[in-house]
Backbone bond lengths (Angstrom), bond angles and torsions (degrees), N, CA, C in turn:
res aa  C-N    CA-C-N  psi(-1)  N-CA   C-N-CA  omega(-1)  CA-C   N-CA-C  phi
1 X - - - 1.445 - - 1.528 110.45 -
2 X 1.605 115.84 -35.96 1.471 99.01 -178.26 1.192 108.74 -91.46
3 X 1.459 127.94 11.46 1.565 125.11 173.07 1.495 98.44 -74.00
4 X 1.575 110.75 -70.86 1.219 130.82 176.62 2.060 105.99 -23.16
5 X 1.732 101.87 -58.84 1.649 100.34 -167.35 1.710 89.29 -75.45
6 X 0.968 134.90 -19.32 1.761 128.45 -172.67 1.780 87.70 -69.63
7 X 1.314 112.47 -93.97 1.254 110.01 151.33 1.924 127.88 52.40
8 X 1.382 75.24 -99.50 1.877 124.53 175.62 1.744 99.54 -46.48
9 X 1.691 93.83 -66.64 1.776 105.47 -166.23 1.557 102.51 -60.59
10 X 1.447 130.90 -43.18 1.168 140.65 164.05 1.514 133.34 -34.00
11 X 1.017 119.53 -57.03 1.326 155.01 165.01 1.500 122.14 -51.28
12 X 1.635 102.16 -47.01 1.404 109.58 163.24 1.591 124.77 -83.05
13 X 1.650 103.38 -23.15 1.491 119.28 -177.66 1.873 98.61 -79.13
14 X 1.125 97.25 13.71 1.725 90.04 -172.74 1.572 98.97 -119.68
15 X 1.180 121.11 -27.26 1.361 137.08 160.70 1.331 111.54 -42.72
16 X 1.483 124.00 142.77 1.246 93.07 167.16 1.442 97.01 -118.13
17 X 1.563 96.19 142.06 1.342 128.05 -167.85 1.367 99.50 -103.19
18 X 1.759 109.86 120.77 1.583 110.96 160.12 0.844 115.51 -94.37
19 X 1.316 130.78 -0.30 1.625 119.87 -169.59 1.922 115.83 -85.67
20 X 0.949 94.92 -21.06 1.974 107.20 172.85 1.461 139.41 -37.65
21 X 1.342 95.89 43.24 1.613 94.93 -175.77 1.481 125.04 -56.64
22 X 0.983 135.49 34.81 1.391 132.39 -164.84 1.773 88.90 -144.55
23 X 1.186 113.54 1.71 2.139 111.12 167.46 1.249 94.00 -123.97
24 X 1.545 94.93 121.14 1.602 121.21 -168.96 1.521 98.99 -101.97
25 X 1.353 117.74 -11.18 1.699 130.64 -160.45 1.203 117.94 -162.14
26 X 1.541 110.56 137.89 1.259 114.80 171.10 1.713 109.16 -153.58
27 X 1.181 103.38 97.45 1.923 122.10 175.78 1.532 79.98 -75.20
28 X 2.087 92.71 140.58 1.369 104.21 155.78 1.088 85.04 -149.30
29 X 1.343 135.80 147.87 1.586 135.29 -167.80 1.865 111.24 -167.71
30 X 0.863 109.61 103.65 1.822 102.31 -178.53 1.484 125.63 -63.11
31 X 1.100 112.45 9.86 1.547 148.59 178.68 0.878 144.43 -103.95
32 X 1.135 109.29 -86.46 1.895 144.96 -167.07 1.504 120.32 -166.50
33 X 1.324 95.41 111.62 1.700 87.52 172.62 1.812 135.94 -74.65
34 X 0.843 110.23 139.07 1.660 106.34 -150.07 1.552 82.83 -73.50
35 X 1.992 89.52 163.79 1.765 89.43 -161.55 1.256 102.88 -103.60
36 X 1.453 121.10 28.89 1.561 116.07 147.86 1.623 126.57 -66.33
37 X 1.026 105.64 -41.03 1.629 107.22 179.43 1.777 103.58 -71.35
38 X 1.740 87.27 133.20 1.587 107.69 -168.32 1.377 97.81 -134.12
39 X 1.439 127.86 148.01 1.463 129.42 131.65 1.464 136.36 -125.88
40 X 0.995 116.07 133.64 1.587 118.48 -154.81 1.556 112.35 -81.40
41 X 1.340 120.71 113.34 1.706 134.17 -172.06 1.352 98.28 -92.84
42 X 1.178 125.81 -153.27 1.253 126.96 -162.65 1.488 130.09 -97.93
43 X 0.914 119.86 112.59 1.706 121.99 -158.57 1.603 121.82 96.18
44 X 0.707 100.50 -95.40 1.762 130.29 -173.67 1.465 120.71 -130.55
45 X 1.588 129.14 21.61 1.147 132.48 -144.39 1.673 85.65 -141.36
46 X 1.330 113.40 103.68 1.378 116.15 159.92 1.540 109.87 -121.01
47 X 1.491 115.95 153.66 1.319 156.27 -102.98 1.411 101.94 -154.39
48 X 1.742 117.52 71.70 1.983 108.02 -169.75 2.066 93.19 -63.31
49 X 0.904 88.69 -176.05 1.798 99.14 171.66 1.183 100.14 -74.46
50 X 1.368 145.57 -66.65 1.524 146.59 -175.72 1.274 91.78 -32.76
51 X 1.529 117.62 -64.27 1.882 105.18 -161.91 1.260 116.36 -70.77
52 X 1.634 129.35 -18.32 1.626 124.15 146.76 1.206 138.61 -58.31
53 X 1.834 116.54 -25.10 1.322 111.58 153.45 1.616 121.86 -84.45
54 X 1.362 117.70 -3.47 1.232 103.85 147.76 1.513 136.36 -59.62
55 X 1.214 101.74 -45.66 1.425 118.65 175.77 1.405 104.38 -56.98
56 X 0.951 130.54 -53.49 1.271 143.41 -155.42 1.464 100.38 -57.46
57 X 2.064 112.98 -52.38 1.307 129.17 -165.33 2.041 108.52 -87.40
58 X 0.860 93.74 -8.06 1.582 105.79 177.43 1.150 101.19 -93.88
59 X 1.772 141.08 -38.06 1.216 126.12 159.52 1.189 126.96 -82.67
60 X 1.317 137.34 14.04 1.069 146.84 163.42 1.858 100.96 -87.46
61 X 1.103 111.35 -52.31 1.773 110.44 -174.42 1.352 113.60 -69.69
62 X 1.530 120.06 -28.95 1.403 128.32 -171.52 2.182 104.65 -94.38
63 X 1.418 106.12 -5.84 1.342 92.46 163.01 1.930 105.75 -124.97
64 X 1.321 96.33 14.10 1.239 104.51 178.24 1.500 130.34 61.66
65 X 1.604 107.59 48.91 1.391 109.72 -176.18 1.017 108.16 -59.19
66 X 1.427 145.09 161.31 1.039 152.33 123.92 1.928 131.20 -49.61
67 X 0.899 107.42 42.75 1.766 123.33 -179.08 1.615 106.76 -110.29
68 X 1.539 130.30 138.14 0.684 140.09 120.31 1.458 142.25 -75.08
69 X 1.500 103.47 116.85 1.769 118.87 173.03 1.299 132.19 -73.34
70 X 1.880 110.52 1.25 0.969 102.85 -149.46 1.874 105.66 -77.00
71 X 1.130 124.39 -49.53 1.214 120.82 142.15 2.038 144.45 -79.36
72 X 0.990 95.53 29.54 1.494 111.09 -171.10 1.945 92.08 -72.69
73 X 1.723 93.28 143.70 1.619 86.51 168.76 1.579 80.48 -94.55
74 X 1.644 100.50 -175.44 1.517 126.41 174.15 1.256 127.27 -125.69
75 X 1.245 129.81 144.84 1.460 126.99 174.81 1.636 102.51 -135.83
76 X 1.421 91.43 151.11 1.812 114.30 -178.87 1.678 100.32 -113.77
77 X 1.190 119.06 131.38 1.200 124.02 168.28 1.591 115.85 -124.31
78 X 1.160 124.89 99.31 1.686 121.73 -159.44 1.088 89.96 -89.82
79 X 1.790 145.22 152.16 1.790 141.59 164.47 1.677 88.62 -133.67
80 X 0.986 97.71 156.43 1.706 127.47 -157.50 2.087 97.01 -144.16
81 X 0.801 89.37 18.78 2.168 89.89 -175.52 1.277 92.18 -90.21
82 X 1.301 141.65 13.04 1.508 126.76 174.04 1.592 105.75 65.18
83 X 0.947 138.96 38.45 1.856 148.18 148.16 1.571 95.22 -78.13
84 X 1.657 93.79 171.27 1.660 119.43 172.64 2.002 94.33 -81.64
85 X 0.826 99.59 -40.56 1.705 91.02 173.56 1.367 132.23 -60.13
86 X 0.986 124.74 109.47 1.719 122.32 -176.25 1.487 114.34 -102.05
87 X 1.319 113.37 -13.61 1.474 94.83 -179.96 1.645 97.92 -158.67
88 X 1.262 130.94 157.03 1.910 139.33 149.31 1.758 109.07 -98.77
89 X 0.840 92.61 123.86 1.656 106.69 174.63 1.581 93.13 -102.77
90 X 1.245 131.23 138.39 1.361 146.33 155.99 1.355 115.89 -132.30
91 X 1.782 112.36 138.54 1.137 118.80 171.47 1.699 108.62 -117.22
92 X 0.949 124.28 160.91 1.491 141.43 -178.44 1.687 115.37 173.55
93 X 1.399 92.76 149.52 1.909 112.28 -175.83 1.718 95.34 -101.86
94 X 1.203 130.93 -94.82 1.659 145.24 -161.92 2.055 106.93 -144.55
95 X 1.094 87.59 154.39 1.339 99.66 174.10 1.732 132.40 -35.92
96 X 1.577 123.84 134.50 1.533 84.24 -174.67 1.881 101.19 107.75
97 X 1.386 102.77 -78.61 1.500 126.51 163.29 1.695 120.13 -16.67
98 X 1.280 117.46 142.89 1.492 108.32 160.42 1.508 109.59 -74.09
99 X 1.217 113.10 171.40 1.773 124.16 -164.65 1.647 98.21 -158.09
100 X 1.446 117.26 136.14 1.503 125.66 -172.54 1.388 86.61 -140.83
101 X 1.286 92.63 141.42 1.363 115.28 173.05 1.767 124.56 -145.95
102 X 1.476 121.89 126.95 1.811 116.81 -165.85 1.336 94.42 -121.59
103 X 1.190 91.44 133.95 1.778 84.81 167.24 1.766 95.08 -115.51
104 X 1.239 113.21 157.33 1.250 126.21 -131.16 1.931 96.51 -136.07
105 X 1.126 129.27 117.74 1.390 154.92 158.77 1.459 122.46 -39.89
106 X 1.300 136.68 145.15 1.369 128.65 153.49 1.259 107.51 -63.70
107 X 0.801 146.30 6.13 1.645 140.67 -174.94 1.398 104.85 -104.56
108 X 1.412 106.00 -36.63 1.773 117.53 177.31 1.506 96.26 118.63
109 X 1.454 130.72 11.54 1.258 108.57 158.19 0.883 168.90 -167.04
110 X 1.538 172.68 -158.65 1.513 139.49 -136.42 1.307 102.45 -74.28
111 X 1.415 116.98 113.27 1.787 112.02 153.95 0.953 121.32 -65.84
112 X 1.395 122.92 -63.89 1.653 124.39 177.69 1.874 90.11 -131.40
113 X 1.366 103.44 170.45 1.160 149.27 175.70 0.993 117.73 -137.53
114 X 1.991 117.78 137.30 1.380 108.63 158.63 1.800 109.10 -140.67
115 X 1.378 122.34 138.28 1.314 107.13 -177.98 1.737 95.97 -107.79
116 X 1.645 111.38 145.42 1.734 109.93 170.10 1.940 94.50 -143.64
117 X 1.463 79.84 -164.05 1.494 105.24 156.87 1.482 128.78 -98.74
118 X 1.862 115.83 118.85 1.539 107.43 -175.37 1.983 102.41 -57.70
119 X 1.213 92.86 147.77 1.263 97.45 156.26 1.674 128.98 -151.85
120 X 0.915 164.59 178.81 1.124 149.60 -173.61 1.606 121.01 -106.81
121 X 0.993 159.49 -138.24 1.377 136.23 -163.41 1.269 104.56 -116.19
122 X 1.750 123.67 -19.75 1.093 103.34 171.05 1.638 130.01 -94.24
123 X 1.449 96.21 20.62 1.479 103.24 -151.03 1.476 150.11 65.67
124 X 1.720 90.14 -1.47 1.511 102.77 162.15 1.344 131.75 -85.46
125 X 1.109 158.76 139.47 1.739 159.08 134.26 1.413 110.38 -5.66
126 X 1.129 123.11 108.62 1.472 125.36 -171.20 1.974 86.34 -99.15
């Protein structure tokens, strides 16, 4: 069941959703993320996107996901809705593919995680 609801949250986070007022940002960069994108942790402690996909990739190695980054693109998702969550880091290559995703703490760190299969909205293999 929580594959299935991991799944679900995935699937729609791949969608693109206009309705989201609470994502003020979204870095996608095949590179480097430019050092405008910020999210604000606790106090005085902001968080560029690079240092959330660190986080992101340090909790993946330190609970030992099974994902390869070596070609994964990346996405930054900064939220500003006043939650303990400040940001989703997602990794993914092509459709089909595994897909990791952290959502990320004022403290700097992983609340939840979820790893699936990308797929596209209808659930078919493009």
């Amino acid at each position: 069941m929580k594959t299935l609801i991991s799944l679900l949250i995935l699937a729609a986070m791949l969608v693109h959703c206009q309705g989201d007022t609470n994502v003020v940002a979204k870095a996608t960069a095949p590179k480097e993320f430019p050092p405008a994108v910020y999210a604000n942790g606790i106090g005085d402690k902001w968080y560029s996107a690079s240092e959330l996909e660190q986080i992101a990739k340090d909790f993946a190695k330190q609970k030992k996901i099974d994902f390869d980054f070596t070609n994964a693109g990346r996405s930054v998702w900064i939220y500003t809705g006043g939650s303990n969550i400040i940001a989703r880091v997602s990794f993914a290559s092509d459709f089909g593919k595994p897909v990791y995703t952290a959502d990320i703490d004022r403290s700097g760190k992983v609340a939840t995680n979820y790893v699936g299969i990308m797929v596209c909205g209808t659930g078919e293999k493009k």
